[in-house]
PQR file of N, CA, C, O and H, with PARSE charges and radii, in Angstrom:
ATOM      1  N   UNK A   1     -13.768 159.127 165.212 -0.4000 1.5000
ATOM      2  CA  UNK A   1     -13.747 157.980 164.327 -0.0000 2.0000
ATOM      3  C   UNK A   1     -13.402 158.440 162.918  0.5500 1.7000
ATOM      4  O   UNK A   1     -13.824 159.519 162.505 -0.5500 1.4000
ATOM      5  N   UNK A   2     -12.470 157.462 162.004 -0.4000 1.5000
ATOM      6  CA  UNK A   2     -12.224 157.993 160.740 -0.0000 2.0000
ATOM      7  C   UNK A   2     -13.185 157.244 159.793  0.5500 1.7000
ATOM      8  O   UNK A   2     -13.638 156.105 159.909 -0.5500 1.4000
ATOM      9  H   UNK A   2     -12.127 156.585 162.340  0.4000 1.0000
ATOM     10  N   UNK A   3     -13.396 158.209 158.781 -0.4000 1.5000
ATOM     11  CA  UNK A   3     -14.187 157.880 157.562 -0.0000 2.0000
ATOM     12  C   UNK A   3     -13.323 156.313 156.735  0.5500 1.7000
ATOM     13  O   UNK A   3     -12.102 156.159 156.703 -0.5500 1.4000
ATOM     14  H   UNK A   3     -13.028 159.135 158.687  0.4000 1.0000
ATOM     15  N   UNK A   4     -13.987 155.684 156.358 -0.4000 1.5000
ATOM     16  CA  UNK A   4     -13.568 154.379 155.786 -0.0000 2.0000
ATOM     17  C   UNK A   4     -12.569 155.033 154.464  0.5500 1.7000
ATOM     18  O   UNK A   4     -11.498 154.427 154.453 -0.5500 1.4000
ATOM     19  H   UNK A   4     -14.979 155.809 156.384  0.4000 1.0000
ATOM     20  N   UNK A   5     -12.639 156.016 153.450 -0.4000 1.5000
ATOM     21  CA  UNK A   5     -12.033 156.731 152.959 -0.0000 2.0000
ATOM     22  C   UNK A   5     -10.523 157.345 153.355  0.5500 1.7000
ATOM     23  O   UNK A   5      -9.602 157.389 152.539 -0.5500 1.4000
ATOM     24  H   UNK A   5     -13.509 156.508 153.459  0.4000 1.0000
ATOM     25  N   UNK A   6     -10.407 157.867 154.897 -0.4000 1.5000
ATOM     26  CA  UNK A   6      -9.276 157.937 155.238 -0.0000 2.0000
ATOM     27  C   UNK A   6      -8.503 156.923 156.070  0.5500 1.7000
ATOM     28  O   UNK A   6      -7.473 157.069 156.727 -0.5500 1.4000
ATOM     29  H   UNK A   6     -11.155 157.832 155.560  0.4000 1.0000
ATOM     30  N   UNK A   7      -9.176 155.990 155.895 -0.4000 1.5000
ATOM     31  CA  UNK A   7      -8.391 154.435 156.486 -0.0000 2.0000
ATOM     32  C   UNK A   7      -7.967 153.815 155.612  0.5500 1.7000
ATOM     33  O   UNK A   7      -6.958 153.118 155.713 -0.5500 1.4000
ATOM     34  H   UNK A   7     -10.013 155.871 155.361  0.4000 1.0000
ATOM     35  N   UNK A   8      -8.828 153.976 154.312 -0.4000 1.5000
ATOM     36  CA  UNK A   8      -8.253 153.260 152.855 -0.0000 2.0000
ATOM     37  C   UNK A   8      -6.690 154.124 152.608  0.5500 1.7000
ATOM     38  O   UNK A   8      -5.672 153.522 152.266 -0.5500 1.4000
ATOM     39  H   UNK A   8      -9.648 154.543 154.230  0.4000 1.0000
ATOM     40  N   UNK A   9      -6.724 155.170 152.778 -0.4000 1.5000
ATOM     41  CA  UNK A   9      -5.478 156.095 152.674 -0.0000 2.0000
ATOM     42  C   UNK A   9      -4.359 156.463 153.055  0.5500 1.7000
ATOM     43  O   UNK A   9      -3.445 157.168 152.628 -0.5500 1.4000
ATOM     44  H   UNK A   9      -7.551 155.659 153.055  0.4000 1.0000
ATOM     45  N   UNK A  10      -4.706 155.546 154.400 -0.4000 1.5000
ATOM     46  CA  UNK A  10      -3.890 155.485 155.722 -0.0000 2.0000
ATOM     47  C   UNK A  10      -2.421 154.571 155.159  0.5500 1.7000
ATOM     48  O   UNK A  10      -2.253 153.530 154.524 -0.5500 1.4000
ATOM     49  H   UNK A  10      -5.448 154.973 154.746  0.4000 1.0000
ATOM     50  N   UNK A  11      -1.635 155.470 155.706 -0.4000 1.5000
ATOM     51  CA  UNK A  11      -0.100 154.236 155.568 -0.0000 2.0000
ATOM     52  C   UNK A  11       0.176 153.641 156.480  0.5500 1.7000
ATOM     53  O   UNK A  11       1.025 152.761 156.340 -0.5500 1.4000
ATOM     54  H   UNK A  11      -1.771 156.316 156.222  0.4000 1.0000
ATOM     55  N   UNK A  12      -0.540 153.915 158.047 -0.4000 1.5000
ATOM     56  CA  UNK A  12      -0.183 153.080 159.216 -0.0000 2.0000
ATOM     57  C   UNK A  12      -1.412 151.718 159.558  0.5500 1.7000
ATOM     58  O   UNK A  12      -2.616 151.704 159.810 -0.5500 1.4000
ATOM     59  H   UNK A  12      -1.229 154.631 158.161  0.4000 1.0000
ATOM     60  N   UNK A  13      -0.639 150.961 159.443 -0.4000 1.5000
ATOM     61  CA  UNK A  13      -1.645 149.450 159.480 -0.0000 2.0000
ATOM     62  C   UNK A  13      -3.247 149.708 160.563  0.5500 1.7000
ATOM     63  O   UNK A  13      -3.083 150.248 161.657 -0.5500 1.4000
ATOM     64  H   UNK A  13       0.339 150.973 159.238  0.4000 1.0000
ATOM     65  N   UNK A  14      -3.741 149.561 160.417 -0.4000 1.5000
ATOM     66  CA  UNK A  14      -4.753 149.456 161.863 -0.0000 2.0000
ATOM     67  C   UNK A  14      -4.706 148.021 162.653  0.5500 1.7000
ATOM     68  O   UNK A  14      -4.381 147.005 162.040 -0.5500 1.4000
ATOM     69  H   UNK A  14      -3.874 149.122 159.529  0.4000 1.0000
ATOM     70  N   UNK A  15      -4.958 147.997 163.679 -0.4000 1.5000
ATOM     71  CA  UNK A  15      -4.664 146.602 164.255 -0.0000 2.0000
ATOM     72  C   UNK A  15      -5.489 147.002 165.830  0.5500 1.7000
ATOM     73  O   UNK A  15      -5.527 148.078 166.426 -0.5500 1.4000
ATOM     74  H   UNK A  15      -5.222 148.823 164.177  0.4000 1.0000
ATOM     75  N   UNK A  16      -6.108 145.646 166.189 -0.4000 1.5000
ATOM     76  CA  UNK A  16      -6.563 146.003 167.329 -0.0000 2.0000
ATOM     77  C   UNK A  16      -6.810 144.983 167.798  0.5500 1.7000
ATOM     78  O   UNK A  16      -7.526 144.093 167.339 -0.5500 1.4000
ATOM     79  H   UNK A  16      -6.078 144.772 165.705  0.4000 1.0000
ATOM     80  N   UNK A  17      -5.922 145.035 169.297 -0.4000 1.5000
ATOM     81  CA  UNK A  17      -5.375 144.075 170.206 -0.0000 2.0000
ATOM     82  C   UNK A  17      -6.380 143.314 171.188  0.5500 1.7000
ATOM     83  O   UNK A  17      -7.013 143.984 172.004 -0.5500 1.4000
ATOM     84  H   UNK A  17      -5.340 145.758 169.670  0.4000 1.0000
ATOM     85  N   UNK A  18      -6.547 141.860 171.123 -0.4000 1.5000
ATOM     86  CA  UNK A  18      -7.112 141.488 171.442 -0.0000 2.0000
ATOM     87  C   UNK A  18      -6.957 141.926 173.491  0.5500 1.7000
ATOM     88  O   UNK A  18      -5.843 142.151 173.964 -0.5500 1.4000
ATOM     89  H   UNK A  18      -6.032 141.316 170.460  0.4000 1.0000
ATOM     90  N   UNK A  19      -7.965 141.955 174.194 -0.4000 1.5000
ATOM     91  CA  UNK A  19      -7.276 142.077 175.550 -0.0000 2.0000
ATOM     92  C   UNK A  19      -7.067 140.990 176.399  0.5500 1.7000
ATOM     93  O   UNK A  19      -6.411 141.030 177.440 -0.5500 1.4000
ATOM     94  H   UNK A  19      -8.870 141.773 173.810  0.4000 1.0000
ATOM     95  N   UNK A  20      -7.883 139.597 175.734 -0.4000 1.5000
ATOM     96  CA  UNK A  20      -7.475 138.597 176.488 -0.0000 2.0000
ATOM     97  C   UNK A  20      -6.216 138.189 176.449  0.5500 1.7000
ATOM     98  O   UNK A  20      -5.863 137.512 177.415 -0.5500 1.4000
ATOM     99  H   UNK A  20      -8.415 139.564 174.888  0.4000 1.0000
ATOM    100  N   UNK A  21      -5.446 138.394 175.635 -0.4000 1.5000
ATOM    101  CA  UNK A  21      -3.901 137.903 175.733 -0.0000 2.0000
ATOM    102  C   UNK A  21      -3.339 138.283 176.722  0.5500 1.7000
ATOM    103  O   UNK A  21      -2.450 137.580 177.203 -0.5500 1.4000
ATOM    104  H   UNK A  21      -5.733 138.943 174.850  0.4000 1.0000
ATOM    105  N   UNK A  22      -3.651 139.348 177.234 -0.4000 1.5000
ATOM    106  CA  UNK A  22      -3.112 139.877 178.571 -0.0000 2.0000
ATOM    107  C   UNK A  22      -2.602 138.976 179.955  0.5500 1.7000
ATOM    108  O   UNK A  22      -1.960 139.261 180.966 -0.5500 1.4000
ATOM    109  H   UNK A  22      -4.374 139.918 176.844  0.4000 1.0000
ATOM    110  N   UNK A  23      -3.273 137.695 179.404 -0.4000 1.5000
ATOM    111  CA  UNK A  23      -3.039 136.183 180.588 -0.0000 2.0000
ATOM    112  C   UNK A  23      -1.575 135.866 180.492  0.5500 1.7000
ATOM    113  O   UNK A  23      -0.799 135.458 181.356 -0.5500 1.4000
ATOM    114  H   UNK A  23      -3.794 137.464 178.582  0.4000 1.0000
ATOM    115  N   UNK A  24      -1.358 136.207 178.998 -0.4000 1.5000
ATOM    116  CA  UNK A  24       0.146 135.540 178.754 -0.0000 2.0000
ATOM    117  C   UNK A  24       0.956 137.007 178.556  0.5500 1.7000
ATOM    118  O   UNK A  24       1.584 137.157 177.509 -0.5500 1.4000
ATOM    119  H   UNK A  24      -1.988 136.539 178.296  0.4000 1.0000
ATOM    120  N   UNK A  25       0.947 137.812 179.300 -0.4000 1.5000
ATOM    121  CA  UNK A  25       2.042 138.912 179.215 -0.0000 2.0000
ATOM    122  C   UNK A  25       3.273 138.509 179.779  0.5500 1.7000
ATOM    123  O   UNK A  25       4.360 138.773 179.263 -0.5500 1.4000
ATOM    124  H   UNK A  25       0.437 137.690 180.151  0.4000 1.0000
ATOM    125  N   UNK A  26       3.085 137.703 181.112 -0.4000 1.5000
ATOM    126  CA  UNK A  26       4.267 137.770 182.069 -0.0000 2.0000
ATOM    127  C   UNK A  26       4.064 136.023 182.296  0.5500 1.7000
ATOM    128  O   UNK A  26       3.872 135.519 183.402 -0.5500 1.4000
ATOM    129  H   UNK A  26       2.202 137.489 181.531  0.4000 1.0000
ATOM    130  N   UNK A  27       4.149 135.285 181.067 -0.4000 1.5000
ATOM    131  CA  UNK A  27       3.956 133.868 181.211 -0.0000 2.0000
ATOM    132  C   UNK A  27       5.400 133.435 180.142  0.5500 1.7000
ATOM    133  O   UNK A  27       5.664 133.994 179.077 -0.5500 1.4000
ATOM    134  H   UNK A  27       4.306 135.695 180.168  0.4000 1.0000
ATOM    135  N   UNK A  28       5.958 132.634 180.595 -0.4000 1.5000
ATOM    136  CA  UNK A  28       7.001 131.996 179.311 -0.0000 2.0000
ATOM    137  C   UNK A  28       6.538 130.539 179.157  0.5500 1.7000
ATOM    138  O   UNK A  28       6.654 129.569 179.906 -0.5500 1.4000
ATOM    139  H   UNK A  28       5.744 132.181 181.460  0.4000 1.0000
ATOM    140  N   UNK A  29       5.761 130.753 177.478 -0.4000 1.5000
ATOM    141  CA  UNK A  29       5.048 130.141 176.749 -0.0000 2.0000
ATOM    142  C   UNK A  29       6.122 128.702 176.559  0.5500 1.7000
ATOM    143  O   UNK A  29       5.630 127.576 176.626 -0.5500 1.4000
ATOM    144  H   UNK A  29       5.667 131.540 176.869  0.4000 1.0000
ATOM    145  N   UNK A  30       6.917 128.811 176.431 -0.4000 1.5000
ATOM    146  CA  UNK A  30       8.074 127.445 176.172 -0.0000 2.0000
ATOM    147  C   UNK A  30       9.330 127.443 176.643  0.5500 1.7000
ATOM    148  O   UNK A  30      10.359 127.659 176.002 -0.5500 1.4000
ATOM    149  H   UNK A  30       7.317 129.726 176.376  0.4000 1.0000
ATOM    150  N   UNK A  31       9.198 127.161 177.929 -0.4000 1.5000
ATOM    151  CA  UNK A  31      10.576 126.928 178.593 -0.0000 2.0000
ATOM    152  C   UNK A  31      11.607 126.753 178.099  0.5500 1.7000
ATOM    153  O   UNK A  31      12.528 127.542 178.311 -0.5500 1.4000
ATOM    154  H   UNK A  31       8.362 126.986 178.449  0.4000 1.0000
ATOM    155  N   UNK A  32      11.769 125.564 177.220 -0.4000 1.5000
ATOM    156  CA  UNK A  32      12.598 124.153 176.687 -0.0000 2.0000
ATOM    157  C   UNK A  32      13.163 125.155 175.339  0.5500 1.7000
ATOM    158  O   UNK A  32      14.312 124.994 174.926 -0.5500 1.4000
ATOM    159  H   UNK A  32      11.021 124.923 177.048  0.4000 1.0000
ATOM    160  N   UNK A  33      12.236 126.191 174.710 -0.4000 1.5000
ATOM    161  CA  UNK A  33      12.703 126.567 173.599 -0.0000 2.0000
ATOM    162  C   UNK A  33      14.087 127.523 174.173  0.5500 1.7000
ATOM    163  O   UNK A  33      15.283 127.316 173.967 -0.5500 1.4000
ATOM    164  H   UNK A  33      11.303 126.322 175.045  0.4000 1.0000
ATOM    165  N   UNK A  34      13.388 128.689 175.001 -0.4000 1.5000
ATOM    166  CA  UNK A  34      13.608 129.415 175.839 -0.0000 2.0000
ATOM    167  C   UNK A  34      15.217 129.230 176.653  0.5500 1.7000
ATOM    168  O   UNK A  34      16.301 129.732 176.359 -0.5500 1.4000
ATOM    169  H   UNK A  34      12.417 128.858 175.168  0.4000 1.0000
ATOM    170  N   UNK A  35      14.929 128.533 177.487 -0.4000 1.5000
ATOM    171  CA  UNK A  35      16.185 127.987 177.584 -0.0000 2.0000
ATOM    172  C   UNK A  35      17.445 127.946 176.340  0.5500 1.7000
ATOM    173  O   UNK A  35      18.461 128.639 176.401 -0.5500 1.4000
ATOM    174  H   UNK A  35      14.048 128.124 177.726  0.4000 1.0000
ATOM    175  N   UNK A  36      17.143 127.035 175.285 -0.4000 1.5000
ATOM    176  CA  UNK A  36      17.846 126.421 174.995 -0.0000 2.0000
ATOM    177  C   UNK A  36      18.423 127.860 173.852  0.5500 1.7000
ATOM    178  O   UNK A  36      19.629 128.083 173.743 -0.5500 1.4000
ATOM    179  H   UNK A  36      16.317 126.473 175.235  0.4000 1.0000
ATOM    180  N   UNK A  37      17.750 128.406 173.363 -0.4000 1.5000
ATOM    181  CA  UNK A  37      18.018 129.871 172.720 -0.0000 2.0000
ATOM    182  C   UNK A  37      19.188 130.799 173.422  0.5500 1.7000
ATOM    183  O   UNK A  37      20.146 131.266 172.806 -0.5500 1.4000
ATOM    184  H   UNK A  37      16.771 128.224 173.452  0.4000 1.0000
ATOM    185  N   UNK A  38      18.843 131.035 175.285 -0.4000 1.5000
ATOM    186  CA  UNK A  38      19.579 131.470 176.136 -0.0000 2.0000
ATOM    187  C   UNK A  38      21.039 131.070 176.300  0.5500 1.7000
ATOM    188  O   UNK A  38      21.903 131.725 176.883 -0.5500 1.4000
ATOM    189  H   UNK A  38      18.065 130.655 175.786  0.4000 1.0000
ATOM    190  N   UNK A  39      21.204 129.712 175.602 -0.4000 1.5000
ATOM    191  CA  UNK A  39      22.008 129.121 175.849 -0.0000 2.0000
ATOM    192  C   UNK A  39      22.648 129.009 174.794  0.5500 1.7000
ATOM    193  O   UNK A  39      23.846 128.918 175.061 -0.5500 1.4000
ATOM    194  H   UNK A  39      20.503 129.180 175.128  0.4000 1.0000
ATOM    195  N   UNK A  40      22.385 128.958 173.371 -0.4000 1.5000
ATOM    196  CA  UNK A  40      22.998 129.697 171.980 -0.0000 2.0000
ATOM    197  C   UNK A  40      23.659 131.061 172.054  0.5500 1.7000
ATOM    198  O   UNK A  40      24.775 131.400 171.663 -0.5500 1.4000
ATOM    199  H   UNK A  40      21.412 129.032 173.154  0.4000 1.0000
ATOM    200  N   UNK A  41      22.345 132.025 172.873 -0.4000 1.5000
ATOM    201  CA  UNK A  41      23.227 133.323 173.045 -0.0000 2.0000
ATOM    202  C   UNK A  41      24.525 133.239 173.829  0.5500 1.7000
ATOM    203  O   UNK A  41      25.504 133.868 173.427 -0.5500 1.4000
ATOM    204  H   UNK A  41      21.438 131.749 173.192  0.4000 1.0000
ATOM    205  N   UNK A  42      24.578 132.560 174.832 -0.4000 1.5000
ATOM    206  CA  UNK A  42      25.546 132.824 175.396 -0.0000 2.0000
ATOM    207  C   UNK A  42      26.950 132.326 174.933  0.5500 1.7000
ATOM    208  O   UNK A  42      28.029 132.892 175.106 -0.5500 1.4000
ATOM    209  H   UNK A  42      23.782 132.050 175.158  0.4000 1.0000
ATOM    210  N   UNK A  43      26.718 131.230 174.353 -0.4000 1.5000
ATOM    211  CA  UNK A  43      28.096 130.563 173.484 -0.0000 2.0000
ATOM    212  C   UNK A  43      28.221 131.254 171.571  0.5500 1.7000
ATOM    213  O   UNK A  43      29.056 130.959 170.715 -0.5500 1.4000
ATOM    214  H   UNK A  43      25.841 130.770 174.212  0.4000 1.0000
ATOM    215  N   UNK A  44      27.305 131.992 171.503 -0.4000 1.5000
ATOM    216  CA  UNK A  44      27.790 132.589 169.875 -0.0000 2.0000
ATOM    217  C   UNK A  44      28.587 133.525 169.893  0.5500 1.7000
ATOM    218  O   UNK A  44      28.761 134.323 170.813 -0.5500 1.4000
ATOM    219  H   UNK A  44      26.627 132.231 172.198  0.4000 1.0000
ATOM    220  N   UNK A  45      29.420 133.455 168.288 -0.4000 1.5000
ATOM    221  CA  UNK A  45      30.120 134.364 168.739 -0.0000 2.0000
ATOM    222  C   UNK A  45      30.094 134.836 167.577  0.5500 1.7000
ATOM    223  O   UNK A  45      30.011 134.161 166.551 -0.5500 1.4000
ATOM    224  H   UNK A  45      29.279 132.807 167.540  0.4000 1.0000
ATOM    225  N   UNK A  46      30.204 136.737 167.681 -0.4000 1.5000
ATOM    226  CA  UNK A  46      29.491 137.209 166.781 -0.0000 2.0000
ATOM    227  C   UNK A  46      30.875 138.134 165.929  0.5500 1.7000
ATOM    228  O   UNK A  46      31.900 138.445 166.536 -0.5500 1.4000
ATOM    229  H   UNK A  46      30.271 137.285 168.514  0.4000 1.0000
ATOM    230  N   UNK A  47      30.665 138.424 164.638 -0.4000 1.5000
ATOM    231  CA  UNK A  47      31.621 138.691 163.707 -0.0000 2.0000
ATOM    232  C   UNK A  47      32.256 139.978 163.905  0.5500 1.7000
ATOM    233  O   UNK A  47      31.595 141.011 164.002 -0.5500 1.4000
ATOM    234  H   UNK A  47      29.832 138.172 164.145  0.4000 1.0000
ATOM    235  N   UNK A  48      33.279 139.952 163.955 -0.4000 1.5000
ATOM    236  CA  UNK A  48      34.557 141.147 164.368 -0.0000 2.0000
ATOM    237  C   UNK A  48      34.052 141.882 163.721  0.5500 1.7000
ATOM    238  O   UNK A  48      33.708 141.442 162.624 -0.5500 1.4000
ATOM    239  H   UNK A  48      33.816 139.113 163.876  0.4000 1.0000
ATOM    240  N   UNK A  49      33.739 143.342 164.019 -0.4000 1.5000
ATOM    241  CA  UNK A  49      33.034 144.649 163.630 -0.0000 2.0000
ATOM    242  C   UNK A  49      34.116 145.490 162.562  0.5500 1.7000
ATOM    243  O   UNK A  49      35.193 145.962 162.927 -0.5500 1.4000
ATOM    244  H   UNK A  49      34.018 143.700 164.910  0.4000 1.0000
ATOM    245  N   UNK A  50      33.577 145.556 161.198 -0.4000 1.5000
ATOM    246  CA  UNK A  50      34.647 146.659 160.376 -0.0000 2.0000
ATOM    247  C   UNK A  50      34.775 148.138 160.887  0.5500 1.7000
ATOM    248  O   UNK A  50      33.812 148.730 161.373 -0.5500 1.4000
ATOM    249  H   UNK A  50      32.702 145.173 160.902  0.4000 1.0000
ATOM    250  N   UNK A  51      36.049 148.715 160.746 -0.4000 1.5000
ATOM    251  CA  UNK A  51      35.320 150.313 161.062 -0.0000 2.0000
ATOM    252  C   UNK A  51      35.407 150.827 159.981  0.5500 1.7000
ATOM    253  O   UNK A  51      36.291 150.643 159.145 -0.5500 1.4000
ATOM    254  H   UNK A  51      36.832 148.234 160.351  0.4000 1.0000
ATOM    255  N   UNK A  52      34.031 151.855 159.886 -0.4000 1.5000
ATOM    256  CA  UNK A  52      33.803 152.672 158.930 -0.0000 2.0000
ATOM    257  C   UNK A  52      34.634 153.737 158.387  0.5500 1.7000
ATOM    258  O   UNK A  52      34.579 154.685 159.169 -0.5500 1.4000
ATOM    259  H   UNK A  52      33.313 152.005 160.565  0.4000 1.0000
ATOM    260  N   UNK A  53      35.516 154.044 157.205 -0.4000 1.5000
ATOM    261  CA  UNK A  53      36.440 155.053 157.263 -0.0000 2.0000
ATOM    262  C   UNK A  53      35.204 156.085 157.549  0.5500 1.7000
ATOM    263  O   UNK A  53      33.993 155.933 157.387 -0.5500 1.4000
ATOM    264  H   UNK A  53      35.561 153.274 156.569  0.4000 1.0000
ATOM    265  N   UNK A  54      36.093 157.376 158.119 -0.4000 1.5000
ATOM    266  CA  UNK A  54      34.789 158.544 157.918 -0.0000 2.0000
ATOM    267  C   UNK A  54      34.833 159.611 156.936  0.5500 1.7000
ATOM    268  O   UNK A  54      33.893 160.400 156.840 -0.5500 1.4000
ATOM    269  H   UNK A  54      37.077 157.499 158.251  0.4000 1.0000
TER
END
């Protein structure tokens, strides 16, 4: 366990994951959004790539 001192010091966030979410790992929360996103990707069209001189 770290001292409250080297958590104040810390540059990496602390975070700690709830485990009940675990219900919705392999659930798709909004179909309708879902879908309709899938369906943006597939008709966008994305901007002709520059090349970098080297």
């Amino acid at each position: 366990m770290r001292t409250v001192q080297e958590l104040n010091n810390s540059k990496a966030p602390i975070v700690r994951i709830d485990p009940a979410l675990e219900q919705y790992r392999d659930k798709v929360l909004f179909p309708e959004k879902l879908a309709k996103a899938n369906e943006m990707l597939k008709t966008a069209k994305l901007p002709s790539r520059k090349r970098v001189a080297d």
